[in-house]
C-alpha positions in Angstrom: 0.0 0.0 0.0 1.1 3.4 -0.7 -0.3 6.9 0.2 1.0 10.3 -1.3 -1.5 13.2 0.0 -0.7 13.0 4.1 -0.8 15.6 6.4 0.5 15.8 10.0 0.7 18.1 12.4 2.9 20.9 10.9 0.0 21.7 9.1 -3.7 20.7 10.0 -3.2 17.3 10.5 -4.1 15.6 13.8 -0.2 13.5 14.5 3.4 13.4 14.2 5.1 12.5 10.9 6.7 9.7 13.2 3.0 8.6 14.1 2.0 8.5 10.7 5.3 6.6 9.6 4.7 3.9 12.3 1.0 3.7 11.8 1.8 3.2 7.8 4.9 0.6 8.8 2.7 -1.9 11.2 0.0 -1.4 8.3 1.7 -2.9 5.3 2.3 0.0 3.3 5.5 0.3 1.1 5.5 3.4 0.6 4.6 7.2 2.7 4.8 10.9 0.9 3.6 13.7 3.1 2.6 16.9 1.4 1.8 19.2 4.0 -0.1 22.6 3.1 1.4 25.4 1.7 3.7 28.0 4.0 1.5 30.6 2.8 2.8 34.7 3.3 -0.7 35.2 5.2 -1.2 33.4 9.0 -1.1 29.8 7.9 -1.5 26.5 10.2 2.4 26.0 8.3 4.3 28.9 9.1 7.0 29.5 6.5 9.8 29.6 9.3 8.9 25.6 10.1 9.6 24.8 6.5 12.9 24.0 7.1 12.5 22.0 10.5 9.6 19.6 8.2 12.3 19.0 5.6 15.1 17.9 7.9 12.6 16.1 9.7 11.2 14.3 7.1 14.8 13.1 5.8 16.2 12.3 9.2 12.8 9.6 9.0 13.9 8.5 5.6 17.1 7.3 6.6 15.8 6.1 10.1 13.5 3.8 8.0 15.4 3.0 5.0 14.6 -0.8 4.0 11.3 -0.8 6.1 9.3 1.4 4.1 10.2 4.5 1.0 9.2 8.0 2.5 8.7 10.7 0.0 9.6 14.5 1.1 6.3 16.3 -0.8 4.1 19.3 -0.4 0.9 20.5 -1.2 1.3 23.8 -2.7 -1.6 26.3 -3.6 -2.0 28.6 -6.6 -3.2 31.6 -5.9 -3.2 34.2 -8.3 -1.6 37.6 -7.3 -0.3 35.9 -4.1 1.6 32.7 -4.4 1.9 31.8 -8.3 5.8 29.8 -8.6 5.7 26.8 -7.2 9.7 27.1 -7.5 11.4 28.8 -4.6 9.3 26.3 -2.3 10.9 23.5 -4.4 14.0 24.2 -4.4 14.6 25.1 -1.2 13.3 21.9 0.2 14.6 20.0 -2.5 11.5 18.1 -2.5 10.6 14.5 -4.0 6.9 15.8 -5.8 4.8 18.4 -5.3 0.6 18.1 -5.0 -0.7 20.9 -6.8 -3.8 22.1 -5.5 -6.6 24.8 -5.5 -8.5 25.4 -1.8 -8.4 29.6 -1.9 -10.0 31.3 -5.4 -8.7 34.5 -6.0 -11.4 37.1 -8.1 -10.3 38.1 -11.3 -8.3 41.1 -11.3 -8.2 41.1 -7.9 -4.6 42.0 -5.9 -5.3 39.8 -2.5 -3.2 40.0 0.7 -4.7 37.7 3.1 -6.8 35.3 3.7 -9.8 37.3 4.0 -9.6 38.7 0.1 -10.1 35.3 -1.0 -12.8 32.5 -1.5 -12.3 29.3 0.5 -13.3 26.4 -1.3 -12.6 23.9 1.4 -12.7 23.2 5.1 -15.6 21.2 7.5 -18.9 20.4 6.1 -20.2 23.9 7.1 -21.9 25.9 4.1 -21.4 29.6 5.5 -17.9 30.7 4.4 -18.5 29.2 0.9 -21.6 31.0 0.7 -20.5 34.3 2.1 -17.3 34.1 -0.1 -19.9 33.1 -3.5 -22.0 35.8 -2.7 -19.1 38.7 -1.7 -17.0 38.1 -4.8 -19.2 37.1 -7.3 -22.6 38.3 -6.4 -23.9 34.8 -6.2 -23.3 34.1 -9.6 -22.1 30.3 -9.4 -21.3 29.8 -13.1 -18.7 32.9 -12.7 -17.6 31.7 -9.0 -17.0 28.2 -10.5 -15.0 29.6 -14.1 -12.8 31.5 -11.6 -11.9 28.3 -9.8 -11.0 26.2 -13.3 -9.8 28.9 -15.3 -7.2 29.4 -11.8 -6.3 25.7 -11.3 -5.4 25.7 -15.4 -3.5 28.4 -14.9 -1.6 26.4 -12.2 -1.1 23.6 -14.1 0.2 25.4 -17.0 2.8 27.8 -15.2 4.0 25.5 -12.7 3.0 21.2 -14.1 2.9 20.0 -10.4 3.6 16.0 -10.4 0.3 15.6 -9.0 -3.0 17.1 -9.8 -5.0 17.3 -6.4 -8.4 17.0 -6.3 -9.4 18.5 -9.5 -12.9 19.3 -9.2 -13.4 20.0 -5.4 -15.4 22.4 -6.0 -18.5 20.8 -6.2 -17.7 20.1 -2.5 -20.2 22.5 -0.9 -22.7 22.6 -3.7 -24.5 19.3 -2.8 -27.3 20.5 -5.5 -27.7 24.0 -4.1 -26.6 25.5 -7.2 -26.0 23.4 -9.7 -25.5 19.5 -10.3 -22.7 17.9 -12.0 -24.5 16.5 -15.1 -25.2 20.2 -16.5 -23.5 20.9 -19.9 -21.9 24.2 -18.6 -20.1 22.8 -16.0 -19.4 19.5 -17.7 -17.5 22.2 -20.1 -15.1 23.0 -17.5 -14.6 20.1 -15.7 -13.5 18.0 -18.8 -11.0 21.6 -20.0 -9.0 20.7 -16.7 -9.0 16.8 -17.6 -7.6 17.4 -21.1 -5.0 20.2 -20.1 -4.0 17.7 -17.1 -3.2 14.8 -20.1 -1.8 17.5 -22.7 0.6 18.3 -20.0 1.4 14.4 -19.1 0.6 15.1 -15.1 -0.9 12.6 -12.6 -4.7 13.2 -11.1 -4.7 11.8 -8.0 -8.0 10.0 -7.0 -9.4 11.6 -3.5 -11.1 9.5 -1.5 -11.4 12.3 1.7 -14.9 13.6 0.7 -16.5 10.4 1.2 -15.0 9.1 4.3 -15.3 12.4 5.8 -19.0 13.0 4.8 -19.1 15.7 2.7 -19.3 14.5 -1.1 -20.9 11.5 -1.9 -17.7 10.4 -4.6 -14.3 10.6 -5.6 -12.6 13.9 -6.3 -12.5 13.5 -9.6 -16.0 11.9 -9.5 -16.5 9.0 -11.3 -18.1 10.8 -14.3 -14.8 12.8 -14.9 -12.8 9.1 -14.7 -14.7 7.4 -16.9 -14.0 10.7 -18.9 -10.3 10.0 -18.4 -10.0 6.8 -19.2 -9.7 6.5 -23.0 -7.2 9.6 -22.5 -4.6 6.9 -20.6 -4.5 9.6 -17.9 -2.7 7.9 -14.9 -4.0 8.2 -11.6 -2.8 7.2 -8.2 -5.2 7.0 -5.0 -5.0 9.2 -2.2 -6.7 9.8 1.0 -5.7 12.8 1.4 -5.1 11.5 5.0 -5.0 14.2 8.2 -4.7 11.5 10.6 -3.0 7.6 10.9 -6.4 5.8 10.4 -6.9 7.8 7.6 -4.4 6.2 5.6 -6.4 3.0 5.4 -9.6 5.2 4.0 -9.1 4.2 0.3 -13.1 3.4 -0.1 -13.1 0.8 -3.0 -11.3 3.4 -5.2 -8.6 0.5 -6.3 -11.9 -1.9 -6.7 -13.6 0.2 -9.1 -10.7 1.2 -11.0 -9.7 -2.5 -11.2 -13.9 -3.0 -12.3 -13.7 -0.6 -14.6 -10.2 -1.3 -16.1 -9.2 1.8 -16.0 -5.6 1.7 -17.8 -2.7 3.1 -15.7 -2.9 3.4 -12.4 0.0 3.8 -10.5 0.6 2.3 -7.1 4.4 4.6 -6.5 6.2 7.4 -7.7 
């Protein structure tokens, strides 16, 4: 077993690196990359000046465990447009394995933000208000234009900065639930499926997320199974991830590997 999107608690994950290792190790698995959040220039649960102390950390625990299980050095860095755009600096100077590239904060068109507060936020618990207030504040409740803002910015990623990983791609749908618009209408369809193709023009890996549904709040897959059966015939490869914040997360794979076995889908990957 193998796991590539874990968290711990240098960002908002709820254990040690060291926990997750052992709970991985007595678990079978062959293989551990943690990706904690972005160090973001804004108050951030991962405070730029403990980048350093995660990387040293995290290589220490590679040669600690070297022969018992392969440990991957990895982040999950954020694109946010007119804030934090090149994934670069943050690569280099951790010299990192691979990068999770990901959207959770959507920055308005020709907007300059500076904090946390200037931008809309996607993510977090299964609590509708921020991503209401944030729809309504930047985009006057229009949906269609909240929603373009979030593809046409995680393209944008993708393009300047090709992260190794493409992290949950359409997590936007997240707080929807059918409030403003379902998954099988031909506008958003349309954007969805611009994202898929730019992820194969560029040769990247989607991950397959399986966090929405053992958490609760989305009933499939990030991509949803719509989108991978839309990927498919493109020979995308794809590698599952649960996106894990805590050890018993790591086992949370929800039958992703039996229906990508079910549907044969064509490449997925079980390591880097």
């Amino acid at each position: 077993m193998t796991n590539y999107h874990t968290h711990s608690t240098y960002c908002d994950g709820n254990a040690s690196l060291r926990e997750m290792v052992e709970f991985a190790l007595a678990h079978g698995f062959t293989s551990l990359g943690f990706s904690g959040h972005t160090p973001l220039p804004f108050e951030n649960r991962f405070s730029i000046k403990d980048y350093p102390g995660y990387c040293r950390e995290i290589r220490s625990l590679q040669q600690e465990y070297a022969g018992l299980i392969d440990i991957r050095l990895g982040l999950e860095i954020d694109y946010i447009p007119g804030l934090h755009e090149d994934f670069t600096p943050l690569k280099e100077q951790g010299g990192l394995d691979y990068v999770i590239g990901s959207v959770h904060l959507v920055t308005v068109p020709g907007s300059a933000p500076t904090c946390f507060d200037d931008l809309w936020y996607i993510d977090g618990p299964p609590r509708y208000e921020r991503y209401d207030e944030g729809l309504f504040r930047f985009f006057g409740g229009d949906i269609r234009r909240g929603v373009r803002a979030y593809f046409d910015q995680q393209n944008a990623m993708l393009v300047r900065n090709r992260p190794d990983i493409v992290g949950h791609p359409d997590k936007i749908v997240m707080h929807t639930r059918g409030r403003y618009f379902t998954e099988d209408e031909p506008w958003y369809r349309s954007l969805a499926l611009e994202t898929i193709h730019l992820i194969k023009e560029l040769g990247l890996i989607c991950e397959i997320n399986t966090r929405g549904i053992y958490k609760g709040r989305h009933a499939d897959y990030y991509p949803g199974k719509w989108l991978i059966q839309e990927m498919k015939p493109l020979h995308i490869p794809v590698i599952v991830s649960t996106d894990a914040h805590a050890p018993e997360d790591l086992l949370r794979t929800e039958g992703a590997y039996e229906y990508l076995r079910e549907i044969a889908y064509p490449e997925v990957l079980l390591t880097l």
